[in-house]
PDB file of N, CA, C and O in Angstrom:
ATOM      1  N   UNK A   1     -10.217  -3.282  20.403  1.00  0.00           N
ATOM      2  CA  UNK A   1     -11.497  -3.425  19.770  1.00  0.00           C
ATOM      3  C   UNK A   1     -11.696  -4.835  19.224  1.00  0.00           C
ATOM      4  O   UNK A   1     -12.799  -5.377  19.154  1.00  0.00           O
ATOM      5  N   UNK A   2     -10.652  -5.338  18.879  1.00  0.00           N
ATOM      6  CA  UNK A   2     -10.829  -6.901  18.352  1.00  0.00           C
ATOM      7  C   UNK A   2     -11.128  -7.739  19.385  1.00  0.00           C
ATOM      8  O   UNK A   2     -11.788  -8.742  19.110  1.00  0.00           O
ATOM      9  N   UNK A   3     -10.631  -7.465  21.048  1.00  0.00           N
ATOM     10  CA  UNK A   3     -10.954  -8.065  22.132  1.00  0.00           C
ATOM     11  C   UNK A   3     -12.445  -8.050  22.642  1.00  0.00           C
ATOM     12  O   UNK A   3     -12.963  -8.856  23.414  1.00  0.00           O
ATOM     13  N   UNK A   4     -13.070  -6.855  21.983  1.00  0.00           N
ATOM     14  CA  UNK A   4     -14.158  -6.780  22.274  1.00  0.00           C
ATOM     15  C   UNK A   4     -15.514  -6.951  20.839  1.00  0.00           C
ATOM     16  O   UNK A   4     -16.629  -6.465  20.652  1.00  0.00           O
ATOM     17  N   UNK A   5     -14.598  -7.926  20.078  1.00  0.00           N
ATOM     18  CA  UNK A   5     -15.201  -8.411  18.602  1.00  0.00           C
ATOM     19  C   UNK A   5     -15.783  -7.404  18.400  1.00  0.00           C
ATOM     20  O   UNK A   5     -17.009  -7.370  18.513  1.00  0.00           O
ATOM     21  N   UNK A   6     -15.111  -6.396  18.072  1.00  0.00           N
ATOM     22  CA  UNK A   6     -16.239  -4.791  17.049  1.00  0.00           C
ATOM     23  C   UNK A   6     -15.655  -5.019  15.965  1.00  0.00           C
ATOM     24  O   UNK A   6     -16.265  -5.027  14.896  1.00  0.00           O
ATOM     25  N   UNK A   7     -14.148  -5.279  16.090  1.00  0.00           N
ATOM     26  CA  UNK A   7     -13.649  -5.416  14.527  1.00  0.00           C
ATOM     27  C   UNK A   7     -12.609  -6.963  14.259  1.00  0.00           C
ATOM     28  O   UNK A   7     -12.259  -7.653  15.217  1.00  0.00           O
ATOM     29  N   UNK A   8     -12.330  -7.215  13.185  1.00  0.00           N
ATOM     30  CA  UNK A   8     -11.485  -8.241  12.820  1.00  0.00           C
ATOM     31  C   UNK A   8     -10.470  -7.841  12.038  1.00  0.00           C
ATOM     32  O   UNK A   8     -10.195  -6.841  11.375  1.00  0.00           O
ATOM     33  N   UNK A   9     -10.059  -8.720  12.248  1.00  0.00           N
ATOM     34  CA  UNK A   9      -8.371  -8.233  11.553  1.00  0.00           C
ATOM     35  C   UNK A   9      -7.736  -9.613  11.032  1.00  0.00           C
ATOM     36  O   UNK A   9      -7.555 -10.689  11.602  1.00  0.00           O
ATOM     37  N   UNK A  10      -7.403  -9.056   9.414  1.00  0.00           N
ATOM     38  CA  UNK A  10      -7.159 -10.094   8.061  1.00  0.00           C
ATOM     39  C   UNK A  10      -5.647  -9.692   7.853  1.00  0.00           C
ATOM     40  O   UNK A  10      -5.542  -8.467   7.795  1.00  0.00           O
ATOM     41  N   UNK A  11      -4.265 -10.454   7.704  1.00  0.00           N
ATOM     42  CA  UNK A  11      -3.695 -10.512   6.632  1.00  0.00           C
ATOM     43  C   UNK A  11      -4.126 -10.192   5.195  1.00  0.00           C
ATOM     44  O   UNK A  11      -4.771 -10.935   4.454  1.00  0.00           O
ATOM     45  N   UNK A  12      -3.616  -8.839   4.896  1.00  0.00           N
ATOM     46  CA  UNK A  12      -3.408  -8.322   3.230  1.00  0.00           C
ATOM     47  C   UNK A  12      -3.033  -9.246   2.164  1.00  0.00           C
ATOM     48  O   UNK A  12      -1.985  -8.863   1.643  1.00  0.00           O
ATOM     49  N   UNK A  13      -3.414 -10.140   1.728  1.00  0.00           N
ATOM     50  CA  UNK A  13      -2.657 -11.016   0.928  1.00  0.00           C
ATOM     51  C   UNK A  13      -1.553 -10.503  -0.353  1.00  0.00           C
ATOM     52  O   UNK A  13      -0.569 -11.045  -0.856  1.00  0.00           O
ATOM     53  N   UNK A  14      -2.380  -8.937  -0.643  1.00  0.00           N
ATOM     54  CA  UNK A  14      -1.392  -8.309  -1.638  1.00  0.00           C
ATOM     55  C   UNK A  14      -0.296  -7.625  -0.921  1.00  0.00           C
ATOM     56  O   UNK A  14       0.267  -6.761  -1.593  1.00  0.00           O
ATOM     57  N   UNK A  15       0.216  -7.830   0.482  1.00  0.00           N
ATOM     58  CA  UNK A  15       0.826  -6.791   1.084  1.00  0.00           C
ATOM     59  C   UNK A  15       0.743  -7.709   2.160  1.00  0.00           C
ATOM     60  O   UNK A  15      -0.422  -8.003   2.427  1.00  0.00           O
ATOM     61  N   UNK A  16       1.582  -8.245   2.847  1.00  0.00           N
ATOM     62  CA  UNK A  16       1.811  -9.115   4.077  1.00  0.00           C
ATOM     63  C   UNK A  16       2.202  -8.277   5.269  1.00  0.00           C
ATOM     64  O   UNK A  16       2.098  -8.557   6.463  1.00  0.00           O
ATOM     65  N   UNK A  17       2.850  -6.789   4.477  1.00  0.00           N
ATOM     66  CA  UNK A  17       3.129  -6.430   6.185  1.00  0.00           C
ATOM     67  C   UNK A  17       2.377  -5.491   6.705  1.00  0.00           C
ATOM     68  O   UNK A  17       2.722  -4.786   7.654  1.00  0.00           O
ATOM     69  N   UNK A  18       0.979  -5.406   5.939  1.00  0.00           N
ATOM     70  CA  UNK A  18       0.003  -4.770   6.304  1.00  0.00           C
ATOM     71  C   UNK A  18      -1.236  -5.737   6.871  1.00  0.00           C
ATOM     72  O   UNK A  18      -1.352  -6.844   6.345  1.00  0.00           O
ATOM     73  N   UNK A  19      -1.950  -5.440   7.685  1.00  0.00           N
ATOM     74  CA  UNK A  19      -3.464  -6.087   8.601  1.00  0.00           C
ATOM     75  C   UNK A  19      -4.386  -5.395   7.993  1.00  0.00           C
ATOM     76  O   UNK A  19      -4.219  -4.227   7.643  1.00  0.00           O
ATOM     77  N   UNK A  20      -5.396  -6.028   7.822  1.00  0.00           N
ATOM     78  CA  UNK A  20      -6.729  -4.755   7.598  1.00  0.00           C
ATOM     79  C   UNK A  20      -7.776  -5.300   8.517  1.00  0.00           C
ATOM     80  O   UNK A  20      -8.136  -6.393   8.955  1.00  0.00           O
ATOM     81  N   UNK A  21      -8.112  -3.987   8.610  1.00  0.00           N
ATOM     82  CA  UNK A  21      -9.340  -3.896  10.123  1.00  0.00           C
ATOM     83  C   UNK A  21     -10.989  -4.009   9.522  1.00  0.00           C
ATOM     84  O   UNK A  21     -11.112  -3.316   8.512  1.00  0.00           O
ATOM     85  N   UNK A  22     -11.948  -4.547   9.822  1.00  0.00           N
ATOM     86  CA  UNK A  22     -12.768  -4.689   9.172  1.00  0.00           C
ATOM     87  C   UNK A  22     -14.138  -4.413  10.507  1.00  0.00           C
ATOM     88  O   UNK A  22     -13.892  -5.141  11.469  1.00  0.00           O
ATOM     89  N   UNK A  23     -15.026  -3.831  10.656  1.00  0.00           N
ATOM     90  CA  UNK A  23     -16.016  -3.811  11.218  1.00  0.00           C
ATOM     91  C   UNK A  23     -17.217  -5.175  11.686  1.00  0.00           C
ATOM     92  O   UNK A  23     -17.953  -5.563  10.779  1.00  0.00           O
ATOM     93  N   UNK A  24     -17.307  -5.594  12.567  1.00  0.00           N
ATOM     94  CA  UNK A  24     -17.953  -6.746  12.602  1.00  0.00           C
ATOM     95  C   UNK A  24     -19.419  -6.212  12.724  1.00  0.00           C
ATOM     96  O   UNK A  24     -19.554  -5.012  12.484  1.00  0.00           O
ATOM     97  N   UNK A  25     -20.733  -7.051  13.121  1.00  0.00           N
ATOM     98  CA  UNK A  25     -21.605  -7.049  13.420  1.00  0.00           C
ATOM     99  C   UNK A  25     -21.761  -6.223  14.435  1.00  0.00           C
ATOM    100  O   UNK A  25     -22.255  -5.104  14.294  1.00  0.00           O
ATOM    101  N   UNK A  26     -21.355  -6.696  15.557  1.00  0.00           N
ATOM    102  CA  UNK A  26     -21.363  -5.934  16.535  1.00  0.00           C
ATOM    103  C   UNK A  26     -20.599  -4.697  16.781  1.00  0.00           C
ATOM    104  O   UNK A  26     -20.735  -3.911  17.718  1.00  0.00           O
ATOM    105  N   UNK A  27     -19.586  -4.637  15.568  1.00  0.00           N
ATOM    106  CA  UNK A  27     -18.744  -3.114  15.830  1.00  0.00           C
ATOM    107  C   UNK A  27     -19.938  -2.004  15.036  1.00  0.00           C
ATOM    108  O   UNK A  27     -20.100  -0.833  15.381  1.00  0.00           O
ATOM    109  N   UNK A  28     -20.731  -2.738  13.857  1.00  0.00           N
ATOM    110  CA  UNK A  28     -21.524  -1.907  12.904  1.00  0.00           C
ATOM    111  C   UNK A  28     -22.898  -1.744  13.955  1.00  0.00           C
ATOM    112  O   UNK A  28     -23.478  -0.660  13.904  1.00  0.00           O
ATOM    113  N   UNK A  29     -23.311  -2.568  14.697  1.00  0.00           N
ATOM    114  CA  UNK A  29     -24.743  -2.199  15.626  1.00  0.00           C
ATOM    115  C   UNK A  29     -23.712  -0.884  16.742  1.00  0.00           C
ATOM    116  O   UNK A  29     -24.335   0.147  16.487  1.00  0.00           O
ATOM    117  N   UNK A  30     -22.586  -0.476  17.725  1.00  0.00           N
ATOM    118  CA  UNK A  30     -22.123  -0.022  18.289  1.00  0.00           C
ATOM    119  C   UNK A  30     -21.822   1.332  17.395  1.00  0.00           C
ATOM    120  O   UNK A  30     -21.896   2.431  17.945  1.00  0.00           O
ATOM    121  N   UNK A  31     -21.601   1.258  16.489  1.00  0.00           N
ATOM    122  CA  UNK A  31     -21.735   2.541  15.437  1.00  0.00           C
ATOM    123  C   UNK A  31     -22.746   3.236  15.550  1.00  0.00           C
ATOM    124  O   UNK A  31     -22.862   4.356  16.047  1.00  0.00           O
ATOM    125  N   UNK A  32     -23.650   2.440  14.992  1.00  0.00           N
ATOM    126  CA  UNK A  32     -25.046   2.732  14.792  1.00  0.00           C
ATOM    127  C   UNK A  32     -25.929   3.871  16.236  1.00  0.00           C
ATOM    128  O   UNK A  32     -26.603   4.900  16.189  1.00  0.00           O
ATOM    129  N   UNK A  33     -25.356   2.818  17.562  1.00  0.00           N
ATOM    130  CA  UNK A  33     -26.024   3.704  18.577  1.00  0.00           C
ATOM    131  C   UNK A  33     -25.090   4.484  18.791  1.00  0.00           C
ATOM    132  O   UNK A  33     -25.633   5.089  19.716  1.00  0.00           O
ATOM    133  N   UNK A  34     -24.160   4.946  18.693  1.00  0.00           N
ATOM    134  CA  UNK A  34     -23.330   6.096  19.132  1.00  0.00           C
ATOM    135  C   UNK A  34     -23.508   7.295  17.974  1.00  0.00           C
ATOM    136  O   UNK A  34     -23.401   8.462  18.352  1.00  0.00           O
ATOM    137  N   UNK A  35     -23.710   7.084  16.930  1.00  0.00           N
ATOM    138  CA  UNK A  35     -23.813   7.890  15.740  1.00  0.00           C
ATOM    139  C   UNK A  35     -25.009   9.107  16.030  1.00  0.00           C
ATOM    140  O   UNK A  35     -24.462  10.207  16.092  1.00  0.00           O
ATOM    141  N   UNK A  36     -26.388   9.175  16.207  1.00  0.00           N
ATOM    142  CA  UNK A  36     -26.962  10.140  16.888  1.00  0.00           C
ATOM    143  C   UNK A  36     -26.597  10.741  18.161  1.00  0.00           C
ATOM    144  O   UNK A  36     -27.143  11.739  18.633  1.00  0.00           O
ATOM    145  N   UNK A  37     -25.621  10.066  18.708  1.00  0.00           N
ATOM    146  CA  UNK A  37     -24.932  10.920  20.103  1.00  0.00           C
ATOM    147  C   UNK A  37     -24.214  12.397  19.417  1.00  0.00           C
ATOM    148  O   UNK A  37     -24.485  13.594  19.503  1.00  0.00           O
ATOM    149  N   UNK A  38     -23.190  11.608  18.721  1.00  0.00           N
ATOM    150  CA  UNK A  38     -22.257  12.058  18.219  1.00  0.00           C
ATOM    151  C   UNK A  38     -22.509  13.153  17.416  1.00  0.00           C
ATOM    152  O   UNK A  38     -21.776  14.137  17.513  1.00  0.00           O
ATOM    153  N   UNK A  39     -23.604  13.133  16.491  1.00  0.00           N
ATOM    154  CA  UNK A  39     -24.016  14.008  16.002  1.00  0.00           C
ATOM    155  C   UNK A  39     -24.923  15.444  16.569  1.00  0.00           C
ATOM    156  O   UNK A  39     -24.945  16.620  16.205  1.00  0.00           O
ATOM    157  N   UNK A  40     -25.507  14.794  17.456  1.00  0.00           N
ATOM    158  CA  UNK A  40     -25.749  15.942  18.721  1.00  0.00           C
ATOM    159  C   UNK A  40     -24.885  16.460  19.445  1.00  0.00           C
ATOM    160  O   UNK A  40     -25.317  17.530  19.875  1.00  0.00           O
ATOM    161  N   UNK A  41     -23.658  16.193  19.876  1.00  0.00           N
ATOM    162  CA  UNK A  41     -22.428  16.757  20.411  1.00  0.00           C
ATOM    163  C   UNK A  41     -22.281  17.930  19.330  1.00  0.00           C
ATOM    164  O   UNK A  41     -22.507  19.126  19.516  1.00  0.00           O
ATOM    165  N   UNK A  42     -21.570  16.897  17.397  1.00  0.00           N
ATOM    166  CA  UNK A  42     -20.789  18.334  16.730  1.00  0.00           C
ATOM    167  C   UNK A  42     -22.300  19.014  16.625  1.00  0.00           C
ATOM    168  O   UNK A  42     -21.990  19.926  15.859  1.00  0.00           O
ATOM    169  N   UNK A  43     -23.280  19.147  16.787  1.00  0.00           N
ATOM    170  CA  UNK A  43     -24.084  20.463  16.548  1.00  0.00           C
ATOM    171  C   UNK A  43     -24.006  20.925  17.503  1.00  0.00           C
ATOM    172  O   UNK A  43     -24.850  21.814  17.399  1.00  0.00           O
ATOM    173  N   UNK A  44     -23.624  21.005  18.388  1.00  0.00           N
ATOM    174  CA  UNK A  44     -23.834  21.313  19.550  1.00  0.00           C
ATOM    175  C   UNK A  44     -22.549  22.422  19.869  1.00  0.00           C
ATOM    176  O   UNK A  44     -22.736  23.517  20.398  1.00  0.00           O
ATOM    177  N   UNK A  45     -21.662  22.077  19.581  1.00  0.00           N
ATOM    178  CA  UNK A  45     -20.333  22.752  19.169  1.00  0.00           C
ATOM    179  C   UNK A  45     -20.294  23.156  18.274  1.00  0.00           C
ATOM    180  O   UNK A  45     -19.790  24.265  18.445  1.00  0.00           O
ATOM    181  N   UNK A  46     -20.608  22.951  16.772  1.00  0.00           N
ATOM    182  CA  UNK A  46     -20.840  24.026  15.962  1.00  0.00           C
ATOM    183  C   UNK A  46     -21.884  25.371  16.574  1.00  0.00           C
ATOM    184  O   UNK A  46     -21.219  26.406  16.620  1.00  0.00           O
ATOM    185  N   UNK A  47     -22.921  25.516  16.907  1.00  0.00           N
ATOM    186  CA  UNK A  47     -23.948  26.399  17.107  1.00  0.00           C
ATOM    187  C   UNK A  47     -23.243  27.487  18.070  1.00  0.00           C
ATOM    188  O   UNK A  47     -23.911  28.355  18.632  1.00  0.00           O
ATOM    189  N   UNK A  48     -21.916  27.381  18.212  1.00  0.00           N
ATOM    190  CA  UNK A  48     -21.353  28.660  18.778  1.00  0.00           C
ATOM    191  C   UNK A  48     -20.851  29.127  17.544  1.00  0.00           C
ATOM    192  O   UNK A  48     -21.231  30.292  17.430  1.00  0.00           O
ATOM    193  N   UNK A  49     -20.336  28.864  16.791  1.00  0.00           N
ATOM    194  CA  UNK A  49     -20.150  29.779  15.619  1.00  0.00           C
ATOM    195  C   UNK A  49     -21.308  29.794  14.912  1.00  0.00           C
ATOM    196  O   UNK A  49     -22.200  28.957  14.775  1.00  0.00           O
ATOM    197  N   UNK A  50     -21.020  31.707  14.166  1.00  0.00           N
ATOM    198  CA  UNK A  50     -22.038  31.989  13.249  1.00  0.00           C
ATOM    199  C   UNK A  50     -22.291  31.104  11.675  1.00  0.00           C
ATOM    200  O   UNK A  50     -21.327  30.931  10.929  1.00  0.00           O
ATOM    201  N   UNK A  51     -23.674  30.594  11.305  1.00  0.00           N
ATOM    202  CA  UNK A  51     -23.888  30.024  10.491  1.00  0.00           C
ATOM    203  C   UNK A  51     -22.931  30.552   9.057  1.00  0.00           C
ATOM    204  O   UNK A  51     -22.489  29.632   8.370  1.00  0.00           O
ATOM    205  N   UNK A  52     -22.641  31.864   8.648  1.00  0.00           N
ATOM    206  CA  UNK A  52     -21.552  32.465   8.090  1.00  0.00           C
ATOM    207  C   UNK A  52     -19.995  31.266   7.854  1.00  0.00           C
ATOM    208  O   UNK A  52     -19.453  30.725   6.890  1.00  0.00           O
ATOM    209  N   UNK A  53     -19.726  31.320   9.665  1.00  0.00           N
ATOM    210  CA  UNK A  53     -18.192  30.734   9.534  1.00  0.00           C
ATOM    211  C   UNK A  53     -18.648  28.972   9.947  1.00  0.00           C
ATOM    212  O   UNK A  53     -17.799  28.496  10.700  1.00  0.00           O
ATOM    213  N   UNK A  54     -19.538  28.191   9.676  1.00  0.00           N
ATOM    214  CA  UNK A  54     -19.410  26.583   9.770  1.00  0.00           C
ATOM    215  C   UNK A  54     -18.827  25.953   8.911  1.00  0.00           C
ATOM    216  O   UNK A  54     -18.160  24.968   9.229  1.00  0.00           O
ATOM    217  N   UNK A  55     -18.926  26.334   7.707  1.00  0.00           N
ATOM    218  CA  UNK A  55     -18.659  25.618   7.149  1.00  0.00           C
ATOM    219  C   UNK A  55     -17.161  25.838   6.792  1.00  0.00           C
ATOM    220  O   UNK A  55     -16.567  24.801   6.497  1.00  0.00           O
ATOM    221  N   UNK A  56     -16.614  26.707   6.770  1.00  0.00           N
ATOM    222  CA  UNK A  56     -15.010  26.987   7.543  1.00  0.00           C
ATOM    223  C   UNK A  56     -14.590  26.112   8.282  1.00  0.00           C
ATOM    224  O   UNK A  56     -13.875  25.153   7.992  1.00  0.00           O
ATOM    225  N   UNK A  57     -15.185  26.527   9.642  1.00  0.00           N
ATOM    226  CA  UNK A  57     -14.694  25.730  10.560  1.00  0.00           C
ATOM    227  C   UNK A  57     -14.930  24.168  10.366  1.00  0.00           C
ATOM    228  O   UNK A  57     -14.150  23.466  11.009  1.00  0.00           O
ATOM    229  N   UNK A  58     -15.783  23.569   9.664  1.00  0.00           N
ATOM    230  CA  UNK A  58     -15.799  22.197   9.233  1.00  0.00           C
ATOM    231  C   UNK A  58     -14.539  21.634   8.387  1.00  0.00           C
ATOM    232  O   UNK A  58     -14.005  20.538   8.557  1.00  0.00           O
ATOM    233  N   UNK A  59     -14.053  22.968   7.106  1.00  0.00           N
ATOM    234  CA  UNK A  59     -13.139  22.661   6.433  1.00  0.00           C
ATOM    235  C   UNK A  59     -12.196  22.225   7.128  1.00  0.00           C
ATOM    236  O   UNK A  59     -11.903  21.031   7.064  1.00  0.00           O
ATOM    237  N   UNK A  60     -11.593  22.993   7.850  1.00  0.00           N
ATOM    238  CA  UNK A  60     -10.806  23.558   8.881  1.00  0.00           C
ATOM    239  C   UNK A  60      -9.708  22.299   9.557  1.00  0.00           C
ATOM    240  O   UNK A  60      -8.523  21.964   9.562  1.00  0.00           O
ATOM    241  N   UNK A  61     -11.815  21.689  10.403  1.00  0.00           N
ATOM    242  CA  UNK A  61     -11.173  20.414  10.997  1.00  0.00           C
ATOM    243  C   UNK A  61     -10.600  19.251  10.604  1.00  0.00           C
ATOM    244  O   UNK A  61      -9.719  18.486  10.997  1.00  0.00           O
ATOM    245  N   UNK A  62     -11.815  19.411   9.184  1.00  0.00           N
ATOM    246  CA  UNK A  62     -11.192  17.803   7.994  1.00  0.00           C
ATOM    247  C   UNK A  62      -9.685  18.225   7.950  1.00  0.00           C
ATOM    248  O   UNK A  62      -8.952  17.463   8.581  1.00  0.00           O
ATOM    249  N   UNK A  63      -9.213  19.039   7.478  1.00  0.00           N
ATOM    250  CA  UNK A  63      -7.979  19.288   7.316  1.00  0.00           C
ATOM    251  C   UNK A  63      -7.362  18.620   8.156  1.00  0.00           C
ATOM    252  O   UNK A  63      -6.806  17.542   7.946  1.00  0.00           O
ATOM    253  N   UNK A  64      -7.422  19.283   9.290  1.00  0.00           N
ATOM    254  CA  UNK A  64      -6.313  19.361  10.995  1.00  0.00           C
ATOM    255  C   UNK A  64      -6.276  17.514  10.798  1.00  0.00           C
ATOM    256  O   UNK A  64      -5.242  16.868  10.631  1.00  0.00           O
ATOM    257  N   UNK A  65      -8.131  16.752  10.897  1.00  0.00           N
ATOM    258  CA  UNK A  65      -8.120  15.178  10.745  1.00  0.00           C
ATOM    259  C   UNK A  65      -7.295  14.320   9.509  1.00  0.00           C
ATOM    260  O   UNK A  65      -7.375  13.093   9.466  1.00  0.00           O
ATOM    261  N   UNK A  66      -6.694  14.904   8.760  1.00  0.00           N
ATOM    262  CA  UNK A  66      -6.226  14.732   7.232  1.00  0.00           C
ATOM    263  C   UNK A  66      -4.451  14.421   7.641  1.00  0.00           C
ATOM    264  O   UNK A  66      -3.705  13.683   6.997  1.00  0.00           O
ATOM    265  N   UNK A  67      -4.069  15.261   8.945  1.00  0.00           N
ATOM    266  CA  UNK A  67      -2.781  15.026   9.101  1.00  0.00           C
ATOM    267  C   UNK A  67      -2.164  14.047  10.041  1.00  0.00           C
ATOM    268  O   UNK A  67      -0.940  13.924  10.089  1.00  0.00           O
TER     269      UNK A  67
END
């Protein structure tokens, strides 16, 4: 992604053996148009489960993404 300038990458000055990744211009416009995709996909996959179990299954995933 840095090859394709979406993001940049800094030396930590409090922490040298860490990089931090930072979003450029063009990584934040590439966000931007993929973000209504994306969001039409998870509804799209949510709407098989009943409105009852979404928000479950939302918990669910943050979790599973958490590990």
């Amino acid at each position: 992604m840095t090859a394709q300038h979406y993001v940049s990458r800094a030396r930590d000055l409090a922490d040298r053996r860490r990089t931090l990744l930072t979003l450029t211009a063009e990584g934040r416009e590439l966000h931007a148009s993929l973000e209504a995709a994306a969001e039409k996909i998870n509804a799209e996959l949510l709407a098989v489960f009943p409105d009852e179990l979404r928000g479950e299954v939302l918990r669910v995933l943050a979790r599973i993404s958490q590990r």
